[in-house]
N, CA and C atoms of all chains as a GROMACS GRO file, in nm:
protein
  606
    1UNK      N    1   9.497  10.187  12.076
    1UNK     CA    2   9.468  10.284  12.182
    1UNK      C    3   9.325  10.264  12.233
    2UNK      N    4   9.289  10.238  12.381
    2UNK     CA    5   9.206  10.218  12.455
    2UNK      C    6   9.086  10.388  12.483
    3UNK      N    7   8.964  10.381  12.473
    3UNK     CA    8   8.900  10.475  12.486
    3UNK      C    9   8.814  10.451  12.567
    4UNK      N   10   8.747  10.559  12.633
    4UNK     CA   11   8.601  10.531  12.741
    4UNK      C   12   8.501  10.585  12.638
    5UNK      N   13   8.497  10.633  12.511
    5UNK     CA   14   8.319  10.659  12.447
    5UNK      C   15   8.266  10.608  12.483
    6UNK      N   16   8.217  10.476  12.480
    6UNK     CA   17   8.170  10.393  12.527
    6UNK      C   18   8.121  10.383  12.652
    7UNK      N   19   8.146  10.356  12.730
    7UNK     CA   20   8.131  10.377  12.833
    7UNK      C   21   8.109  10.523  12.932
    8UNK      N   22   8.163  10.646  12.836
    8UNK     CA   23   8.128  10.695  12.893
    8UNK      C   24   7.946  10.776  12.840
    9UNK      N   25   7.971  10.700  12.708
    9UNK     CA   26   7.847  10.749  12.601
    9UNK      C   27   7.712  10.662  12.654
   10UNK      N   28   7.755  10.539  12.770
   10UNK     CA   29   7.653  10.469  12.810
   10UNK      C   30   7.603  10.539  12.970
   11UNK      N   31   7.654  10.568  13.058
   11UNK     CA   32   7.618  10.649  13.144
   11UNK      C   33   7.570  10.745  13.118
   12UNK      N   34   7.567  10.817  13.008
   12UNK     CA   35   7.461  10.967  13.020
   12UNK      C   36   7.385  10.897  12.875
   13UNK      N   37   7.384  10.772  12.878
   13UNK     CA   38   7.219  10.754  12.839
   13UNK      C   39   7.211  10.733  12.722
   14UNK      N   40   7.328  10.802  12.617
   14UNK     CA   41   7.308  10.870  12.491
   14UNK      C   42   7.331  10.763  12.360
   15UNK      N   43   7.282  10.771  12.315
   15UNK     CA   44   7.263  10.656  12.181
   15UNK      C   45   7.390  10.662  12.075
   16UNK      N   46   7.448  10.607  11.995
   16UNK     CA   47   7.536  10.670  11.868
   16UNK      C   48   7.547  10.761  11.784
   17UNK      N   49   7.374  10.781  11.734
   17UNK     CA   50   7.351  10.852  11.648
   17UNK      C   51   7.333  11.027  11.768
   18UNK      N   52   7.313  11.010  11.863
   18UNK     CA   53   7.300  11.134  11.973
   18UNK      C   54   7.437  11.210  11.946
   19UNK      N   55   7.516  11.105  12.032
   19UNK     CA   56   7.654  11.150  12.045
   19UNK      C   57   7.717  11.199  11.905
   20UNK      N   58   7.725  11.117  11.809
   20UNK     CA   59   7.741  11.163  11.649
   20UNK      C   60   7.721  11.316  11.593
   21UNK      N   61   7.533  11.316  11.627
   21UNK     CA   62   7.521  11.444  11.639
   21UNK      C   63   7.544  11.584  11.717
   22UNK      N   64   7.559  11.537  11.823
   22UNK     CA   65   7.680  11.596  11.921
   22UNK      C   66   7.785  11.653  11.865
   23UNK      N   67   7.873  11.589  11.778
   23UNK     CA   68   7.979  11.601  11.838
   23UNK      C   69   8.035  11.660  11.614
   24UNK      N   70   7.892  11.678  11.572
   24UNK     CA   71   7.935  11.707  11.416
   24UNK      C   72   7.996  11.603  11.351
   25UNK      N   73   7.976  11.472  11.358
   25UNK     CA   74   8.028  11.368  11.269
   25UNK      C   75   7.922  11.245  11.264
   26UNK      N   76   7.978  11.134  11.160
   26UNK     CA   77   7.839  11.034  11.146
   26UNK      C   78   7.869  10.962  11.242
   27UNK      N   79   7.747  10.885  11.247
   27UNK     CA   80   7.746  10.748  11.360
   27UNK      C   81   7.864  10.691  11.326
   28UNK      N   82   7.881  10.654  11.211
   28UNK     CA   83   7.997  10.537  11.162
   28UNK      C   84   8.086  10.550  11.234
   29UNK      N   85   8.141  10.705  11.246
   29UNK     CA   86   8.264  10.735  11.276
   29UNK      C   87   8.238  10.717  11.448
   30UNK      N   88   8.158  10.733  11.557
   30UNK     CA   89   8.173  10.696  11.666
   30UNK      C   90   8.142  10.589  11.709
   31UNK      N   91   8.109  10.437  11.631
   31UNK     CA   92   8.111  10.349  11.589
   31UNK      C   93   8.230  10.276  11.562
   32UNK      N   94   8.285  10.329  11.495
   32UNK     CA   95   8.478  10.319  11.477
   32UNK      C   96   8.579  10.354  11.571
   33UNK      N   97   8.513  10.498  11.653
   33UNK     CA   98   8.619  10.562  11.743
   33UNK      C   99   8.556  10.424  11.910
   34UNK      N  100   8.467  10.428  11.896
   34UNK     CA  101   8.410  10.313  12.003
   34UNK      C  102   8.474  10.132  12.025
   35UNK      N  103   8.484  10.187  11.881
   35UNK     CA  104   8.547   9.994  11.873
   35UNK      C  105   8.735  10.016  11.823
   36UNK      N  106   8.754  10.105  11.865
   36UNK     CA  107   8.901  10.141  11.864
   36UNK      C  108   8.996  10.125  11.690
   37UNK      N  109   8.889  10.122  11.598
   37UNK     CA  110   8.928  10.119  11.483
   37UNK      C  111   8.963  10.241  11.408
   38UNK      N  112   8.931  10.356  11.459
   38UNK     CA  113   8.933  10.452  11.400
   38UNK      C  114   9.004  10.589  11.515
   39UNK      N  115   9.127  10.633  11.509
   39UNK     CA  116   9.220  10.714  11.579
   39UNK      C  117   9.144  10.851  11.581
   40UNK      N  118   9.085  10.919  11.679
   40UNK     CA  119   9.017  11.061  11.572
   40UNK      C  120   9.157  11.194  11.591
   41UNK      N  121   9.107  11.270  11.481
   41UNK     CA  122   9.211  11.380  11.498
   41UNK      C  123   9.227  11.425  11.649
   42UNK      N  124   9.300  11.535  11.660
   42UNK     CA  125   9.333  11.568  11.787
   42UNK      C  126   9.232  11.662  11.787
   43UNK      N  127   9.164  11.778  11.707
   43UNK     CA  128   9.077  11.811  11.740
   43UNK      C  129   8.939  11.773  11.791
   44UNK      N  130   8.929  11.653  11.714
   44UNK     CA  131   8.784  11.548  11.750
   44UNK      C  132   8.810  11.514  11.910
   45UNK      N  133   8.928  11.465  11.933
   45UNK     CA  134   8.938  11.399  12.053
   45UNK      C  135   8.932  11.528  12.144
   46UNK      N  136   8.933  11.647  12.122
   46UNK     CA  137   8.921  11.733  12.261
   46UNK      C  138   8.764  11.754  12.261
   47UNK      N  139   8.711  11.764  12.125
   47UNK     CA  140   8.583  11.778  12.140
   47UNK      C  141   8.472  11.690  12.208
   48UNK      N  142   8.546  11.524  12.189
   48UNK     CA  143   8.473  11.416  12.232
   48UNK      C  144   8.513  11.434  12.414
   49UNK      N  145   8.639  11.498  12.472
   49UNK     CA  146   8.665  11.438  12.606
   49UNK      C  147   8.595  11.624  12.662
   50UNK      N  148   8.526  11.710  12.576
   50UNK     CA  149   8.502  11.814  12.640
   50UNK      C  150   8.366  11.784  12.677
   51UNK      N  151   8.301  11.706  12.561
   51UNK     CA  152   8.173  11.701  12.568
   51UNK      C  153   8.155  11.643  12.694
   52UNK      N  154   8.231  11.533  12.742
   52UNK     CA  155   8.217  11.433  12.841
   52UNK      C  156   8.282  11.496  12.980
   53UNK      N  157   8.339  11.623  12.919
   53UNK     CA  158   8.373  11.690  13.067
   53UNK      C  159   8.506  11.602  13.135
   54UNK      N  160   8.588  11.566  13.013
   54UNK     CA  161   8.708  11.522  13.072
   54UNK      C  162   8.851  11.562  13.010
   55UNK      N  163   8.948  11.542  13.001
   55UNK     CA  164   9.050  11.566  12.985
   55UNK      C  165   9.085  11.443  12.865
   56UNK      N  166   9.163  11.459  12.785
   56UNK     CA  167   9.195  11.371  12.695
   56UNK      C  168   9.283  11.282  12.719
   57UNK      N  169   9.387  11.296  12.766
   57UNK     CA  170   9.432  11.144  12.863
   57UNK      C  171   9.331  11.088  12.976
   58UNK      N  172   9.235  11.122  13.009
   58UNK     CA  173   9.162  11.070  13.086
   58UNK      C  174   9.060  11.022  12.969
   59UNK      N  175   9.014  11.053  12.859
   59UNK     CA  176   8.941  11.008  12.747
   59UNK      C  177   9.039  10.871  12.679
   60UNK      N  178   9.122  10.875  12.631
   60UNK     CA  179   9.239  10.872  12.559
   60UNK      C  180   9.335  10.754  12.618
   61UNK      N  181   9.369  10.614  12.559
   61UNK     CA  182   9.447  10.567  12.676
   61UNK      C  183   9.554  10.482  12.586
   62UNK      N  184   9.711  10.557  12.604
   62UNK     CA  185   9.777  10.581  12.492
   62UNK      C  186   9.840  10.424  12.536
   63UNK      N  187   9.857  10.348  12.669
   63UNK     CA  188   9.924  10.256  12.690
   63UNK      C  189   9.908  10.081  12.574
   64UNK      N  190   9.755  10.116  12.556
   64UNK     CA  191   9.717  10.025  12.487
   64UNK      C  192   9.743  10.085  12.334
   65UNK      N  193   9.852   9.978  12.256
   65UNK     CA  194   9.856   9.963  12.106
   65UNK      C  195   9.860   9.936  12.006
   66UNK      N  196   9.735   9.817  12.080
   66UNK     CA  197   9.622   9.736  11.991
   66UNK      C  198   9.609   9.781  11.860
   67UNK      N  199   9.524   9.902  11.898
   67UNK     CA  200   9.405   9.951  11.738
   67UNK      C  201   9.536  10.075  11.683
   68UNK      N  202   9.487  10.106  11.549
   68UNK     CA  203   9.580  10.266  11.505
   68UNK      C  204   9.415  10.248  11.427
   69UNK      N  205   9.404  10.351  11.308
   69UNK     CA  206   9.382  10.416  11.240
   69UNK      C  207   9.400  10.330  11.109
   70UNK      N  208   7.964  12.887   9.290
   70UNK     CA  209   7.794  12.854   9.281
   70UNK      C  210   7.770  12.762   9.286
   71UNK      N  211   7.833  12.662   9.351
   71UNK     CA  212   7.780  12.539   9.379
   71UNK      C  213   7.749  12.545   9.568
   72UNK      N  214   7.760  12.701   9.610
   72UNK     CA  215   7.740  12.705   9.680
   72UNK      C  216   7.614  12.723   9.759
   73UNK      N  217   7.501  12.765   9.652
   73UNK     CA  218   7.377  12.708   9.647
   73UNK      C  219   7.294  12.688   9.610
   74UNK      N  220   7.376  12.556   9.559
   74UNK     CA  221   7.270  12.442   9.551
   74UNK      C  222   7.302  12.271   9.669
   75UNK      N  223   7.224  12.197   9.702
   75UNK     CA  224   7.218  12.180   9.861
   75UNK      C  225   7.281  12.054   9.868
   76UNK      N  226   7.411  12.042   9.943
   76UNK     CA  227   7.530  11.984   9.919
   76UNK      C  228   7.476  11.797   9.852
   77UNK      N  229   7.345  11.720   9.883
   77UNK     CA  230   7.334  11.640   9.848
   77UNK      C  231   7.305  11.631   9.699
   78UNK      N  232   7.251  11.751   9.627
   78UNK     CA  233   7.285  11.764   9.529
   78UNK      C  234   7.357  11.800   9.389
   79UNK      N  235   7.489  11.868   9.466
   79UNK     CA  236   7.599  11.863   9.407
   79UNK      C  237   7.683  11.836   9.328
   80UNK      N  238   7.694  11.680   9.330
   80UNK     CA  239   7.738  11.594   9.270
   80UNK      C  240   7.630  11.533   9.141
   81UNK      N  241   7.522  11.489   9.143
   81UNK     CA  242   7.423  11.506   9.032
   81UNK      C  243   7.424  11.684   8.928
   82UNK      N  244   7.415  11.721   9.001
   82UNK     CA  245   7.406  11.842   8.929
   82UNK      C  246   7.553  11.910   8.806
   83UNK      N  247   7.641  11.820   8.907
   83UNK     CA  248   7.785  11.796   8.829
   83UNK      C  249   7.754  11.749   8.700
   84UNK      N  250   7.754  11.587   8.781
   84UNK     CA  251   7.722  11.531   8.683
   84UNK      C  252   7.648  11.514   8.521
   85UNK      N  253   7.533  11.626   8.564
   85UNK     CA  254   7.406  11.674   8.478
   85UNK      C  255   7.486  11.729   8.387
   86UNK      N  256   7.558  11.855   8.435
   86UNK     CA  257   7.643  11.929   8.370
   86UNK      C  258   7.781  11.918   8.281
   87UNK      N  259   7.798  11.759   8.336
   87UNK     CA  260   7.901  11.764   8.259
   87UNK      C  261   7.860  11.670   8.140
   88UNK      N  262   7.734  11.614   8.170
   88UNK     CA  263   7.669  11.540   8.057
   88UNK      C  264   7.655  11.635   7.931
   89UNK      N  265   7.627  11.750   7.995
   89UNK     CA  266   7.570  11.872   7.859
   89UNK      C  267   7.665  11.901   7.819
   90UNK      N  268   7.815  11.912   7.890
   90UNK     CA  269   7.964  11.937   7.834
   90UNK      C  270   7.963  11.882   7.690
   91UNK      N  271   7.978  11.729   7.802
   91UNK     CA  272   7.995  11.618   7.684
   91UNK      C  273   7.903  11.589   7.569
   92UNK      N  274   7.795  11.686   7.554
   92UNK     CA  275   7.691  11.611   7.419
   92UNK      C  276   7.784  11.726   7.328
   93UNK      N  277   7.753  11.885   7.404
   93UNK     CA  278   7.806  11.978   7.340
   93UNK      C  279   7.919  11.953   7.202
   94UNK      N  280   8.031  11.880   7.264
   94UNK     CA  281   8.116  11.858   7.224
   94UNK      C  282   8.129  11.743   7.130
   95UNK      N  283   8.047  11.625   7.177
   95UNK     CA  284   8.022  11.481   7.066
   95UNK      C  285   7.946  11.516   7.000
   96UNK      N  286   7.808  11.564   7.004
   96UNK     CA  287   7.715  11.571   6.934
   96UNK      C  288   7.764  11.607   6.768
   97UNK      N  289   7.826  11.730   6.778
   97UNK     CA  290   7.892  11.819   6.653
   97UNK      C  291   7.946  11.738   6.565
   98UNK      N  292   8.023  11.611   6.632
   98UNK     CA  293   8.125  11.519   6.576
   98UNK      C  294   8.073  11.413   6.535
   99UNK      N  295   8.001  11.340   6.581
   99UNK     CA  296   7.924  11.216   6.594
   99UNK      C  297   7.786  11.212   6.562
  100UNK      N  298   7.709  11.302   6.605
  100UNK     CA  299   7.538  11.324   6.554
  100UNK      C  300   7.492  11.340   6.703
  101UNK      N  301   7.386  11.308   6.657
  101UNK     CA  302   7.290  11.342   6.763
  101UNK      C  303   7.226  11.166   6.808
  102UNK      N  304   7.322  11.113   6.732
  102UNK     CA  305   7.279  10.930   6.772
  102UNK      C  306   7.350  10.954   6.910
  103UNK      N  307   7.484  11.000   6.963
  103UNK     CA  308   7.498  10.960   7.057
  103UNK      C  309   7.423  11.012   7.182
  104UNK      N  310   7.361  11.076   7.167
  104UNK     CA  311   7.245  11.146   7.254
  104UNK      C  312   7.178  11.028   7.306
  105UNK      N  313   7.137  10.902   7.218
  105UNK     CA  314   7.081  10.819   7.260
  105UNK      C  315   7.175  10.694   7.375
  106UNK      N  316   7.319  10.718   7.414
  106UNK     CA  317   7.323  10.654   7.524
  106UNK      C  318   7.380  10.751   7.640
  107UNK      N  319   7.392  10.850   7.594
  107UNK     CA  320   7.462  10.942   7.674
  107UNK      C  321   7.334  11.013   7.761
  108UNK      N  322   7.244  11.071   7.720
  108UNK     CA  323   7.149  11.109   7.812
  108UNK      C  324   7.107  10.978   7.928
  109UNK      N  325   7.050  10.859   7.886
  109UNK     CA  326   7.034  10.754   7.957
  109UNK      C  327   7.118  10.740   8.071
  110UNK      N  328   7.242  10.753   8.027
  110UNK     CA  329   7.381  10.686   8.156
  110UNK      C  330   7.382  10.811   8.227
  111UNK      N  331   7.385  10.977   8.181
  111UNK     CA  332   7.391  11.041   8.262
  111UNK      C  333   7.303  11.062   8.344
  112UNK      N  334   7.125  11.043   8.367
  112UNK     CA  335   7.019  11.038   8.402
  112UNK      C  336   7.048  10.922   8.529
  113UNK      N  337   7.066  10.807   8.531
  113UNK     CA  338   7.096  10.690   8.545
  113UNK      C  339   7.215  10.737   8.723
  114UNK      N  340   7.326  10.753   8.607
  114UNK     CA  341   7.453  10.845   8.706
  114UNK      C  342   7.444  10.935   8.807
  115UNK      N  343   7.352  11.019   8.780
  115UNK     CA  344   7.318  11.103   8.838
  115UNK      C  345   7.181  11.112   8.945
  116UNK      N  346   7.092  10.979   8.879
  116UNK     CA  347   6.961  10.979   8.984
  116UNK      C  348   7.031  10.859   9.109
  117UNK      N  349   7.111  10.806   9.060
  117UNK     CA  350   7.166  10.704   9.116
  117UNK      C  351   7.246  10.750   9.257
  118UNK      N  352   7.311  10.859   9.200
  118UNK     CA  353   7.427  10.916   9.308
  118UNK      C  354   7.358  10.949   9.408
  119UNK      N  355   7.219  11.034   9.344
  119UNK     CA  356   7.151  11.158   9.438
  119UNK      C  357   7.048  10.970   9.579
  120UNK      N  358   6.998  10.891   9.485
  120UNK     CA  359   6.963  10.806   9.593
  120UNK      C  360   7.052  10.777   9.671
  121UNK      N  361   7.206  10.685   9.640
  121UNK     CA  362   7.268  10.633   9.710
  121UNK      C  363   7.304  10.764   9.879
  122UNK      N  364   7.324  10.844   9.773
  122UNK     CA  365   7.338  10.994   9.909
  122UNK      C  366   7.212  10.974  10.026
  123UNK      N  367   7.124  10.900   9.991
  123UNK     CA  368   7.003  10.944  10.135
  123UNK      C  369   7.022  10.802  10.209
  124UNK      N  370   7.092  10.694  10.199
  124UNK     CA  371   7.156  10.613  10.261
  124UNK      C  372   7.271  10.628  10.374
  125UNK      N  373   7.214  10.593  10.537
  125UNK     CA  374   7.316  10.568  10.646
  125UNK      C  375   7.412  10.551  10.616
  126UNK      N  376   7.518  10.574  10.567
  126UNK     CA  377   7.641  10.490  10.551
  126UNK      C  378   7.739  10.585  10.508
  127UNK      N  379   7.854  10.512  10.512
  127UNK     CA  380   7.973  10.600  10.478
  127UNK      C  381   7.982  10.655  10.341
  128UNK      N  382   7.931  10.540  10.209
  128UNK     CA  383   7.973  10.577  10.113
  128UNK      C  384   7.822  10.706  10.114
  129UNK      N  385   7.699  10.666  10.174
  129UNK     CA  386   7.604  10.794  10.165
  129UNK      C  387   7.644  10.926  10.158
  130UNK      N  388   7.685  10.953  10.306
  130UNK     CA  389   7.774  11.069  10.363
  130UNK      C  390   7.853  11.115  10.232
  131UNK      N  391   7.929  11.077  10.146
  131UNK     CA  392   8.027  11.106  10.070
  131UNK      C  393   7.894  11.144   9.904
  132UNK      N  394   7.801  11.048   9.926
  132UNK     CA  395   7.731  11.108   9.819
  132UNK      C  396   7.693  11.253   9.835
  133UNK      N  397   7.663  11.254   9.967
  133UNK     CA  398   7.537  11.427   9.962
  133UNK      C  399   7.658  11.449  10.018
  134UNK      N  400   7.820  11.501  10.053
  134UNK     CA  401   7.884  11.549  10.033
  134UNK      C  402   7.909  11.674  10.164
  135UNK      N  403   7.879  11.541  10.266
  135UNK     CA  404   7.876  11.554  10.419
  135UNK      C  405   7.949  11.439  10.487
  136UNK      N  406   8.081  11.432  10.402
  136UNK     CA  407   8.206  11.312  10.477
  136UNK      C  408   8.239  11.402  10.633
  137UNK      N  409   8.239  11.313  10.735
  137UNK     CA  410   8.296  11.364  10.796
  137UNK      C  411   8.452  11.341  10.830
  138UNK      N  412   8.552  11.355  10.911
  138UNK     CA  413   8.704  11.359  10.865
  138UNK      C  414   8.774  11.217  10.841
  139UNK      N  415   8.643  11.121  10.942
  139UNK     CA  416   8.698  10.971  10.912
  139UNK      C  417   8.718  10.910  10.781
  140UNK      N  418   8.539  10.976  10.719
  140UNK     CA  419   8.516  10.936  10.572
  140UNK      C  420   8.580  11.055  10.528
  141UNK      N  421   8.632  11.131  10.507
  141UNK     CA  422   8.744  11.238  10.413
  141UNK      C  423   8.851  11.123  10.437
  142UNK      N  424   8.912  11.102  10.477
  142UNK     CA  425   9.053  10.997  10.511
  142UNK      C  426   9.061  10.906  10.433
  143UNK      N  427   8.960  10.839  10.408
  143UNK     CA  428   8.876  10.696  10.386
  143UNK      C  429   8.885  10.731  10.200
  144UNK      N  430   8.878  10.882  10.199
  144UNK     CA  431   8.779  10.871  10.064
  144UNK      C  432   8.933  10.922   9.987
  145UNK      N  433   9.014  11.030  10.093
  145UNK     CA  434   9.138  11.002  10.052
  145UNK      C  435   9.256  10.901   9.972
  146UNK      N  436   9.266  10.819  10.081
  146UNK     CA  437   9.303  10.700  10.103
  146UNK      C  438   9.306  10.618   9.952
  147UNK      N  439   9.150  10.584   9.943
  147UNK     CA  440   9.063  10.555   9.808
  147UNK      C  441   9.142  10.618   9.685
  148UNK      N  442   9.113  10.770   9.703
  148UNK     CA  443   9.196  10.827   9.552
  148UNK      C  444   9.346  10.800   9.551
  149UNK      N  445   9.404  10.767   9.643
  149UNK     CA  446   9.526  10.791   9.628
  149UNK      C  447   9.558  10.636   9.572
  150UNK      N  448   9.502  10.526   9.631
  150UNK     CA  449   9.455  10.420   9.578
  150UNK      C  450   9.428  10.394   9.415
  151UNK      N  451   9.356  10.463   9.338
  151UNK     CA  452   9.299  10.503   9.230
  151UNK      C  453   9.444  10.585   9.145
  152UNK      N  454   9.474  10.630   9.231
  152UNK     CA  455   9.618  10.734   9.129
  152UNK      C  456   9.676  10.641   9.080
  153UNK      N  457   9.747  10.581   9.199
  153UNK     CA  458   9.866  10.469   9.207
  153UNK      C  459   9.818  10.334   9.094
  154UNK      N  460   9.691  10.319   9.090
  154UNK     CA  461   9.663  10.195   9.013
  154UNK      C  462   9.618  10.242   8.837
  155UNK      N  463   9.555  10.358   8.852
  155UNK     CA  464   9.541  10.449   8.667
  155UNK      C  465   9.716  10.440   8.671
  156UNK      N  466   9.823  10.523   8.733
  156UNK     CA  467   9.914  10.538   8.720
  156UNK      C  468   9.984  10.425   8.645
  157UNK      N  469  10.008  10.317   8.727
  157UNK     CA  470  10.042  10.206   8.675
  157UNK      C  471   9.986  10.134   8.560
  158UNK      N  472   9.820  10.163   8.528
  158UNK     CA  473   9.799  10.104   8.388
  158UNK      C  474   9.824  10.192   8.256
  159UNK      N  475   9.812  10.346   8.308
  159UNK     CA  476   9.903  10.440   8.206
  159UNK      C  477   9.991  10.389   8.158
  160UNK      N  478  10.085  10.309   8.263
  160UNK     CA  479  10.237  10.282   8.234
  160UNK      C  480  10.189  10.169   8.130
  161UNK      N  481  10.159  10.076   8.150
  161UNK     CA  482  10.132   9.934   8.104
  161UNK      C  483  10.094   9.950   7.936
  162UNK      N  484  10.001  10.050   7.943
  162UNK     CA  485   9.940  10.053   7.828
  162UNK      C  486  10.006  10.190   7.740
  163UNK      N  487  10.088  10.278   7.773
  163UNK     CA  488  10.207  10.336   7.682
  163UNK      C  489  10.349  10.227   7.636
  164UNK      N  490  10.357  10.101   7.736
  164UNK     CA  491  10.448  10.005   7.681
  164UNK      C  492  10.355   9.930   7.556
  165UNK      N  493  10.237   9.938   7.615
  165UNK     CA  494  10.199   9.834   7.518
  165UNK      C  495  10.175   9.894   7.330
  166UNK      N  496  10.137  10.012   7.421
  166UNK     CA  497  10.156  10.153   7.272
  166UNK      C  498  10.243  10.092   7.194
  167UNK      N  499  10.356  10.119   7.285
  167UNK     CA  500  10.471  10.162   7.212
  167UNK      C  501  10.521  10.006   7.150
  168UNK      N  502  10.478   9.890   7.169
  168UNK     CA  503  10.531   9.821   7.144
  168UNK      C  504  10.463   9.794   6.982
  169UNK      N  505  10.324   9.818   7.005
  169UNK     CA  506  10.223   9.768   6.882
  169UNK      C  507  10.247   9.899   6.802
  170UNK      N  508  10.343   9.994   6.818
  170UNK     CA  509  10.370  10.133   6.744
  170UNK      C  510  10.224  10.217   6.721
  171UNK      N  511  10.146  10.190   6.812
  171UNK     CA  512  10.025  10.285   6.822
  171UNK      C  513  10.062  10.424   6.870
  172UNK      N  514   9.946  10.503   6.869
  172UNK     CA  515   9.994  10.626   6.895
  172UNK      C  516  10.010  10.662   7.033
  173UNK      N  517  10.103  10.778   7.039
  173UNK     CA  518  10.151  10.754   7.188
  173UNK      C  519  10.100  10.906   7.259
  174UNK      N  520  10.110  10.985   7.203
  174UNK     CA  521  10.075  11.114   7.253
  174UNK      C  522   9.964  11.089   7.373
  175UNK      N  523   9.831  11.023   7.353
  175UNK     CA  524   9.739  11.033   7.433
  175UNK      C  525   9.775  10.956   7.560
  176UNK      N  526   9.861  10.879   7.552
  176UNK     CA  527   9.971  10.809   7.665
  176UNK      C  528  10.030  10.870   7.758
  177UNK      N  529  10.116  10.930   7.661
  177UNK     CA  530  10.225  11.036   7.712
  177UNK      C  531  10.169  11.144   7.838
  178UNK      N  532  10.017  11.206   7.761
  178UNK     CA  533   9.987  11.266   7.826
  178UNK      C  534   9.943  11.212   7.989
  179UNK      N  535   9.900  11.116   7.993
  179UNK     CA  536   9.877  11.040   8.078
  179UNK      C  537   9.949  10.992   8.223
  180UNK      N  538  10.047  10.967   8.145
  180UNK     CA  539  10.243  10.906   8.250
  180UNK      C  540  10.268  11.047   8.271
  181UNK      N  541  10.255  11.177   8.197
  181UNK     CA  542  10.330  11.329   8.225
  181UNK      C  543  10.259  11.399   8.380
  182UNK      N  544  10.117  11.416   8.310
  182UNK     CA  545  10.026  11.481   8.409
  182UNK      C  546  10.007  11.414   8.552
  183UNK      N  547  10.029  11.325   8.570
  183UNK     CA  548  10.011  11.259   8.713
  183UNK      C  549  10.189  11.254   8.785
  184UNK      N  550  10.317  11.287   8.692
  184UNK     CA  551  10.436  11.326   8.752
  184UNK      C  552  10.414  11.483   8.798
  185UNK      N  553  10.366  11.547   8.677
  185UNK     CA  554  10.368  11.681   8.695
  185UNK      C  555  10.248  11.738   8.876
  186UNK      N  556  10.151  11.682   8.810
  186UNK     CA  557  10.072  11.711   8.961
  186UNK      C  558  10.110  11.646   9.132
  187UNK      N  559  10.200  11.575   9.109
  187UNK     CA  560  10.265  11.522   9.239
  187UNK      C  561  10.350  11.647   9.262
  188UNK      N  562  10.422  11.632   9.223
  188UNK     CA  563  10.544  11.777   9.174
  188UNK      C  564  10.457  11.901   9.283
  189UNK      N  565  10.396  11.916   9.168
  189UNK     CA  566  10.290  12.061   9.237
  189UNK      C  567  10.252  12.051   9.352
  190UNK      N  568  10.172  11.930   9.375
  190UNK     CA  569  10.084  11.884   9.498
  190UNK      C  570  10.208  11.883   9.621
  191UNK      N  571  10.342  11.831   9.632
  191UNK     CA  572  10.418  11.854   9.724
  191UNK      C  573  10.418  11.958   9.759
  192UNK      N  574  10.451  12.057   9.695
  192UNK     CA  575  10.491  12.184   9.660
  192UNK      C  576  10.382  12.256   9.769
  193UNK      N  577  10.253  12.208   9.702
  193UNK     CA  578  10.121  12.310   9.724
  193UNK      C  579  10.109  12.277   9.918
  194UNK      N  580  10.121  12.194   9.928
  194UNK     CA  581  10.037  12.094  10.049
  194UNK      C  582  10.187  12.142  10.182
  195UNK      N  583  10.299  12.175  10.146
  195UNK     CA  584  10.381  12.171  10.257
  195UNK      C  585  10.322  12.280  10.318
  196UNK      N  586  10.322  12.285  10.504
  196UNK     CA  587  10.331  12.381  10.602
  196UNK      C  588  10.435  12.482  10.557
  197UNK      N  589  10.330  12.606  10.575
  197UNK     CA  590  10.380  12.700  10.591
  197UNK      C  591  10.494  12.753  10.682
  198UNK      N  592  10.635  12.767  10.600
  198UNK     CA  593  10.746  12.789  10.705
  198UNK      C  594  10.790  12.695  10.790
  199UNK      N  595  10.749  12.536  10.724
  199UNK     CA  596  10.761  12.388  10.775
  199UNK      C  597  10.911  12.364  10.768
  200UNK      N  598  10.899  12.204  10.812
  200UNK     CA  599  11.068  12.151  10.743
  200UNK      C  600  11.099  12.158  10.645
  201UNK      N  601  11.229  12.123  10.592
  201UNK     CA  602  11.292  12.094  10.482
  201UNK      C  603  11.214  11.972  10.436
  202UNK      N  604  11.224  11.966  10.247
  202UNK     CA  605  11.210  11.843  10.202
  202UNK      C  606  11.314  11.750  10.194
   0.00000   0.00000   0.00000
């Protein structure tokens, strides 16, 4: 599954360890959710596409099913 | 009451404590010689844990006892890992008991308690008003 963290964590500037702290979890883990190795719960993922002011299929991109967990 | 004291130290403080369990209990039986490796390893165990905890990293996080849900999964994962493989040398080594006619009780207990806590653990862990098993 394909994600924008990344990209969207690079337009507002924000570093790993920022967003991490953001969002109540370690770098590692948005590190993992960034490089598509790591699936986050469904709660994480509303928190990550709220922070970013988006919608979770617009965060979230279920077509690609490359990476799992 | 481990509620405060400050989650990176937790696990040392366990540890500390269960060192004093354990003299409590050997000491009476054995002397007070074993004091001489048992304080060392628990000191050791325990200063060890509390450093590795102030380390970036996943296994850190899990020392000072601030996993977050990736590393809960991870650390999951791990024990269940750990069941499945004690499990299996339980097994190995009650055959091997039983073959050299050693004693088996401390075996037994071994192969019982890890059926019995699955048992439970299904039991405990299903949703409330969930599916059928």
């Amino acid at each position: 599954m394909r994600n924008r963290v990344r990209e969207q964590r690079s337009q507002r500037g924000l570093s790993q360890a920022e967003l991490a702290a953001a969002l109540g979890v370690s770098r590692q883990t948005v590190i993992s959710i960034e490089n598509g190795r790591y699936l986050p719960s469904l709660p994480l993922a509303f928190r990550i596409a709220r922070f970013f002011d988006l919608t979770v299929d617009k965060m979230f991109d279920p077509d690609d099913e490359e990476t799992g967990t | 009451m481990m509620r405060f004291v400050p989650p990176r130290l937790r696990a040392p403080v366990s540890m500390l404590a269960g060192g004093a369990v354990i003299a409590a209990v050997v000491v009476p039986a054995r002397g007070w010689v074993t004091l001489v490796a048992l304080v060392p390893l628990t000191l050791v165990f325990a200063t060890g844990w509390y450093l590795l905890g102030g380390r970036d990293s996943d296994f850190g996080s899990l020392m000072r006892d601030k996993a977050d849900e990736r590393q809960e999964y991870r650390r999951l994962k791990t024990q269940a890992l750990v069941g499945i493989v004690m499990s299996a040398a339980a097994g190995v080594a009650y055959l091997a008991a039983l073959a050299s006619k050693a004693t088996l009780w401390p075996l037994s207990i071994l192969i019982f308690v890890p059926g019995v806590t699955f048992i439970v653990g299904w039991a405990i862990y299903r949703e409330p008003g969930g599916g059928q098993d």
